[in-house]
N, C-alpha and C positions, 0 to 999 in steps of 0.2 A: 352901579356895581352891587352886587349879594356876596353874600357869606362864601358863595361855593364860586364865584368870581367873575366874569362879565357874563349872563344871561343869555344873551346872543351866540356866545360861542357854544354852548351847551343847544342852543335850540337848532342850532350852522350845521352841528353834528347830528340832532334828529331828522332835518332836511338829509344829508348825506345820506343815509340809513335809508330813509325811502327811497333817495335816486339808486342807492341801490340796490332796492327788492325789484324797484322796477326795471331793472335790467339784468336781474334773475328773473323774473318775471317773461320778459322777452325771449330771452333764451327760449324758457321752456312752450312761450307761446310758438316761435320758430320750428319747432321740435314736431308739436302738435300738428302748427298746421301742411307739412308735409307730409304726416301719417295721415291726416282728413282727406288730402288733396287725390294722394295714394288711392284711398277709398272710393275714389269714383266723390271728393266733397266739389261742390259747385261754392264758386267765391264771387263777390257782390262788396260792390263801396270802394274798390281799391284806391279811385279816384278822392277820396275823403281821407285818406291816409296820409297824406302831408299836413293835412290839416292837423290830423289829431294829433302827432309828431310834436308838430310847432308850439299847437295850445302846452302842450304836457312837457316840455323843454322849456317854453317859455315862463310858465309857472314855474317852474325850477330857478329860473333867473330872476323873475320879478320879487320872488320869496328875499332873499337875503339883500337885494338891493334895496327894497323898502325898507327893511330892520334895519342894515346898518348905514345905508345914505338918511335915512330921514329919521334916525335913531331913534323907532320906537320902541318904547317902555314896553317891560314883561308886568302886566298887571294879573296879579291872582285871580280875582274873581271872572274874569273875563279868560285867564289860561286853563286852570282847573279844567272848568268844562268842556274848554273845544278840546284839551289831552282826553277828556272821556269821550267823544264825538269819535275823534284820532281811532282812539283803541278799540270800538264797537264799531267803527268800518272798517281796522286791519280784520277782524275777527270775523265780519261778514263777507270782507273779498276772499278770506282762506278759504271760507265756508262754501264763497260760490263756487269758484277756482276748484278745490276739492270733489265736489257735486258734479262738475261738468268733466272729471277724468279729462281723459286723452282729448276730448271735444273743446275744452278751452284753448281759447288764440285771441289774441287782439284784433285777428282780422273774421270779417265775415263770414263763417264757410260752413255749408252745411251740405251732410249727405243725403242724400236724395232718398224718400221711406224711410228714414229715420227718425223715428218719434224721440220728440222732445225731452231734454232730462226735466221730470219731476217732482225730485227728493231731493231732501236740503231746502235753500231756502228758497228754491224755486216751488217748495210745494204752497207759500205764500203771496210771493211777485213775479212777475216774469224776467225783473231785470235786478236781480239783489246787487251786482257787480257793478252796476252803473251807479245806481244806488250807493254804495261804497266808493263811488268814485266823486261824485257830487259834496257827501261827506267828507274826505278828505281836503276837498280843493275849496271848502270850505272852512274847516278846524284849522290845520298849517301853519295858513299867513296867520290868525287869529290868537292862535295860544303866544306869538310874541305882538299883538298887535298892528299888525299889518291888512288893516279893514281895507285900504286900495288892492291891495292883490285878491283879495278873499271877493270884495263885490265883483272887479272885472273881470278874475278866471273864473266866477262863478256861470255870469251871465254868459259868458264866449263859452262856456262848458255845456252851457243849455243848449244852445241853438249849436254846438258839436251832438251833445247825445240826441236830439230831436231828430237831426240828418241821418245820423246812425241807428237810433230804433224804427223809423221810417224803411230804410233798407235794410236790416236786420228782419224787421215784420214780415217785409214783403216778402223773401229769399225763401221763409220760413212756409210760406203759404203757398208759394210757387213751387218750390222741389223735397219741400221738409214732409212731416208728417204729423201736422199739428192738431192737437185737442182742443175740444171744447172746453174742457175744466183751463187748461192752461189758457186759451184767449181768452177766458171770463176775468181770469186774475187780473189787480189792478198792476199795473208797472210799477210802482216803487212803496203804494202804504197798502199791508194787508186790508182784505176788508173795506177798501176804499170807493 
């Protein structure tokens, strides 16, 4: 127990707070992607969508059951930073989210001769938002100590975004309108 009173309940309620951007989040991807589809947008992966569902619910669940079944300790040196990790990927998902307008969804969909958004942080990486998501499902478990949920969603989070920038590429080259500056970009470190 701390001054400001059990740790966990304070971190129970930053968890909350995310599950529910991320279904603000949904909404507005829901929103998007019937204006895309409207458009003549072509969709791809739907079949990896239970998946991603489960990983991102399931991380929602693993989170507090590690903290409070296996009761681990809020260590400073170790929360500090994954809260600044935290807060430099809410700040990059706004940023991609914002940069991709109406074009952002959770799901695959792309209009066909539609060139690529390039502005924001995509004028850096191809996948900033993935990138912020890796970030996240990494910092989380970690700012209360919860390294079992942080290695396993990390690693199930790889070989999800792998599947998905895989099909995400392809869809983009098939009916998109993709540039050479943009496939040169590295996917997740400038300059890489």
């Amino acid at each position: 127990m701390h001054a400001l009173g059990d740790s966990r309940l304070w971190w129970t309620f930053l968890l909350l707070l995310v599950a529910v951007q991320r279904l603000a989040e949904l909404r507005l991807s829901a929103r998007n992607a019937r204006r895309l589809l409207a458009r003549g947008g072509v969709e791809a992966g739907r079949g990896h969508m239970p998946l991603l569902v489960a990983l991102h619910v399931g991380f929602l669940i693993a989170c507090p059951l590690e903290v409070w079944r296996l009761d681990r300790p809020l260590r400073w040196w170790l929360a500090a930073p994954a809260l600044v990790v935290l807060g430099l990927a809410q700040l990059l998902r706004i940023w991609a989210i914002r940069s991709l307008g109406e074009r952002w969804s959770v799901r695959v969909i792309v209009v066909p001769g539609v060139a690529p958004v390039e502005s924001g942080p995509y004028r850096h990486i191809r996948h900033p938002n993935y990138l912020a998501v890796i970030l996240e499902i990494a910092s989380i478990p970690l700012i209360h100590g919860a390294w079992i949920t942080a290695a396993a969603f990390s690693a199930l989070n790889g070989a999800a975004l792998a599947l998905r920038i895989h099909v995400e590429e392809r869809l983009l080259r098939q009916v998109g309108s993709p540039s050479a500056a943009l496939e040169a970009r590295a996917r997740f470190v400038p300059h890489a």
